[in-house]
N, C-alpha and C positions, 0 to 999 in steps of 0.2 A: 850598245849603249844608245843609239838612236832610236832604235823602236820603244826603246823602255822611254826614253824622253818624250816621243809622240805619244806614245801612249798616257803616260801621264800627264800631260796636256789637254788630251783629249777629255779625260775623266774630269780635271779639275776644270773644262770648259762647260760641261756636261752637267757635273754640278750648280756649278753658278747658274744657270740656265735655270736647272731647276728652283732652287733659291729663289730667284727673278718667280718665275711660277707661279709659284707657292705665293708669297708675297701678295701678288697681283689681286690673285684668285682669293685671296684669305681677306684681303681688303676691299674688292666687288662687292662680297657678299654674294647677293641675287641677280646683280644688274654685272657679276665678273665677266669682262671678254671671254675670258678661259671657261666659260660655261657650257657651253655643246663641246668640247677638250674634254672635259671633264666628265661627261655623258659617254663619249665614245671610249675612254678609258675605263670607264664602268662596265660599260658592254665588253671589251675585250679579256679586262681582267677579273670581273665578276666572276664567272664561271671556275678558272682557273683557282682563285679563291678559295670560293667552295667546294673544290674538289681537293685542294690540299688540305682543308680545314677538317674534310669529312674523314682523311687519311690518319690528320694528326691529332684529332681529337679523341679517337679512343685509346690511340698509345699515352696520349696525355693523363686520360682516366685512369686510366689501368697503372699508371706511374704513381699517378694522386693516393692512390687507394692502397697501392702498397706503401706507400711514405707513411700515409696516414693510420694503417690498419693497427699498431699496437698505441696509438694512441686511443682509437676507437674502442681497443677492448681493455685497454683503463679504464676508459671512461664507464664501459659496461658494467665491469667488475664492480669499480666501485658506487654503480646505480644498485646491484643487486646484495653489495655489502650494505649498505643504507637502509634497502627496502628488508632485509631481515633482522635488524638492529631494526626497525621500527616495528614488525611483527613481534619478536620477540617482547617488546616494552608492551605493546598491545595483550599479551597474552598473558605476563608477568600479572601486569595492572588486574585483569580478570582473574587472578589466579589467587592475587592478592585480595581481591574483595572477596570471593569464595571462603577463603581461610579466616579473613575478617571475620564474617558471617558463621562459619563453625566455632571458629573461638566465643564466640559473643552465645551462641546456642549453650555451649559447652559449658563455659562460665556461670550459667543459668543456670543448666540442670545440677551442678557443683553446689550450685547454692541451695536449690532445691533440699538437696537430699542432705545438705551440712558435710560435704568430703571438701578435704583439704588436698588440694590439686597441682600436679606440677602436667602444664601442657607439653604435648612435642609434636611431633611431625611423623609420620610413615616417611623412612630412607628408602626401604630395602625389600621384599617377600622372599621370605624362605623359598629355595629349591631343593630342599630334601625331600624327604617324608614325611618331616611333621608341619604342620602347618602354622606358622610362624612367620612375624614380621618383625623389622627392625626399625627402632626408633630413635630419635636426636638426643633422647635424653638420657644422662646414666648416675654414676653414685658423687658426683662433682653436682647435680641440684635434688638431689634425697632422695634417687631413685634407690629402692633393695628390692631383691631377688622376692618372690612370691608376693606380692602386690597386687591389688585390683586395676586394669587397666579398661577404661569405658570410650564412649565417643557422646555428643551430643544426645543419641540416640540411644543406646543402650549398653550392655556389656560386649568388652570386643576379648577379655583373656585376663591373664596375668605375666608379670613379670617372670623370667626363668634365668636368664645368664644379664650380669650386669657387669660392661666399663665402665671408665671414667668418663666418656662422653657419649653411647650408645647404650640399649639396652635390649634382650632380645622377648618378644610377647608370645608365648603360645596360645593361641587362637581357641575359642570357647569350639571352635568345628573341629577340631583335634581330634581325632578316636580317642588319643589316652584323655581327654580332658572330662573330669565328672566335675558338677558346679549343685551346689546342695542348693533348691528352686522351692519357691512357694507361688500355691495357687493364689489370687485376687480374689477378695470376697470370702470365699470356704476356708482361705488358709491352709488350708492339707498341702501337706511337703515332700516332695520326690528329689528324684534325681536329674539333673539335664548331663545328658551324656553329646558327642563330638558325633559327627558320620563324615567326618573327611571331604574335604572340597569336591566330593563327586555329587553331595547335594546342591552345591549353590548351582543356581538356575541351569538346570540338568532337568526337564522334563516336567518341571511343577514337583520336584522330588526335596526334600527338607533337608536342611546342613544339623541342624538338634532334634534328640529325643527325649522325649519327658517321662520316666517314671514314674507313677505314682504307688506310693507304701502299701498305700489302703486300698483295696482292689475292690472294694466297695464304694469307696470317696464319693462323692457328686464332682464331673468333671464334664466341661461340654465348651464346643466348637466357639470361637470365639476367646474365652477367657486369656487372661494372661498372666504370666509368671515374672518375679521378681526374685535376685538371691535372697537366699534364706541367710549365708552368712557364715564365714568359719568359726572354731572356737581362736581365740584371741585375737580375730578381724583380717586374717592372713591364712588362704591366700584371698579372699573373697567376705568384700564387707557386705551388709545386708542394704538392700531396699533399691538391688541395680537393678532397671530393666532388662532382660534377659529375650522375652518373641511373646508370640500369641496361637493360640491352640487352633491349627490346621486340620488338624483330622483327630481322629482316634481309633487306635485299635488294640488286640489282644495278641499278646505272645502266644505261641505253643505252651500250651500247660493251665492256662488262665489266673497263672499266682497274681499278677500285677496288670493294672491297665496302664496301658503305654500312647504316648499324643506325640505328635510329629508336630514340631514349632516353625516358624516364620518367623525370624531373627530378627531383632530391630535394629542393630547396627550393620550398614551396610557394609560386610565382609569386601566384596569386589572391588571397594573403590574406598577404603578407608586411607584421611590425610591427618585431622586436627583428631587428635585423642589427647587423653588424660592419663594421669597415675596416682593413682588414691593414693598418697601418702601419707593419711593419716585419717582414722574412722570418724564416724559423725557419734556427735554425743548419746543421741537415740536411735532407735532403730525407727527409719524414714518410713516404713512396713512399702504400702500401696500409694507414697506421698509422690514421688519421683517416676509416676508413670505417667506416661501424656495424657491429657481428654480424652475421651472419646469421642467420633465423628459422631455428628448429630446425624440422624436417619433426615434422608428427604423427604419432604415432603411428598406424600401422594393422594390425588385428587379420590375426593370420599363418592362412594356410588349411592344413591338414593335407594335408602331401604324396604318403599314402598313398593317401587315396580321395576320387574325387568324393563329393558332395550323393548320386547316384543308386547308391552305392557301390560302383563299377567304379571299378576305375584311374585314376588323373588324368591327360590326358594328359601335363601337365610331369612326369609319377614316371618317368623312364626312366629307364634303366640309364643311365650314363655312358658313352661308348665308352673305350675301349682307348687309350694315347698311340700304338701304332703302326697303328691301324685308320686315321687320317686323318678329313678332315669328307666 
């Protein structure tokens, strides 16, 4: 009991003392007696300090960082829920003026041509074998089965299987699909037949072929074709744009001359389409095909003289109307 009483004595004399100290030194300020005290306490425990500090600062971190780690990766989480909810809305927004912008084309060429239009949307692409897309719209806003279905651009197919709120298109690329086509200007009328999705952008190779009846006809690169039109407007009303004459060539047998088309409706990437549900009053013929691109301009050469300034050979005289060729 004695040692315990001196000792606690000792302590609480020990304190006081320091108390006193403190006091002194905290009231001096810069003029404190306890100033060089205060220096050598520095110097002694300085060191000590810093090397306990250097011990316990990284088990402190390393405490800090696991307390804190699933806060951190809340906080992550929900930086990078944020940042794709804003991408998203950025992408929507763009996607949404794109569709804007088809609609409004669409709407245009609809009027064009006098077709009474129910729009939809591409849901779905066939993964069988026929080539075949599916659409938002079905027999709940007047969609029926054989129907003309277009885009801004041209013909994309007709209706084939129709729900209440979908409806399924087969695609003018079809092998089984024929679309009864008229030429621009000549009017001579063939066949547009399907080559299966191994034309589209496959080597410069064509998704339609054109038949022509008359294997005589005038037909030539450039030109382009329009449906011709079925009998009572189903499946195929008249006056859709259908492609433009790529090439030409001959069957085996020479009965028909046959053209390889460049589609005006962009097959790979169709969103905003149409469904003709109801024909135009007239037949549209060549009304609902777009302009034609203006040629460019190209700078005219002087007929007088070549670059080496002799004659040109194209400067020749004219001949005579009674010299002959």
């Amino acid at each position: 009991m004695k040692d315990t009483r001196r000792t606690r004595t000792v302590l609480g004399v020990l304190l006081v003392v320091a108390l006193v100290m403190i006091t002194v030194d905290y009231r001096g300020g810069d003029g404190s007696p306890l100033r060089g005290l205060r220096s050598v306490g520095a110097a002694v425990f300085g060191p000590v300090e810093r090397a306990s500090a250097a011990v316990v600062r990284p088990v402190g971190n390393s405490f800090d960082a696991i307390t804190d780690a699933p806060g951190e990766r809340r906080r992550a989480d929900r930086l990078e829920r944020e940042n794709q909810r804003l991408r998203e809305q950025l992408r929507s927004g763009r996607l949404d003026a794109g569709r804007a912008r088809q609609l409004d084309r669409l709407l245009g060429t609809a009027g064009i041509g006098g077709y009474k239009i129910v729009a939809a949307q591409v849901i779905s692409a066939g993964q069988g074998f026929e080539d075949t897309v599916t659409i938002d719209a079905g027999s709940r806003s007047g969609v029926r089965a054989d129907m003309t279905v277009m885009s801004a651009d041209g013909l994309v197919g007709r209706v084939t299987r129709v729900g209440p709120a979908t409806a399924t298109v087969l695609l003018a690329t079809d092998v089984t699909s024929t679309v009864g086509a008229r030429l621009e200007d000549s009017r001579e009328i063939g066949v547009v037949q399907g080559r299966g999705r191994r034309g589209l952008g496959n080597g410069g190779q064509t998704p339609l072929r054109f038949q022509l009846l008359d294997a005589n006809a005038p037909m030539r690169v450039g030109q382009r074709l329009v449906t011709l039109g079925s009998q009572g407007e189903r499946p195929y009303v008249p006056g859709v744009p259908i492609g433009v004459v790529e090439r030409i060539g001959r069957p085996e047998g020479g009965l028909t001359r046959v053209a390889y088309l460049r589609p005006f409706a962009a097959f790979t990437s169709l969103d905003v389409v149409a469904v003709v549900v109801a024909p135009p009053k007239s037949d549209p013929r060549d009304g609902v095909l777009p302009p034609r691109p203006k040629p460019s301009p190209t700078p005219s050469a002087s007929p007088s003289a070549s670059p080496s300034g002799s004659p040109s050979p194209s400067a020749k005289p004219s001949k005579k109307p009674d010299q002959g060729d």
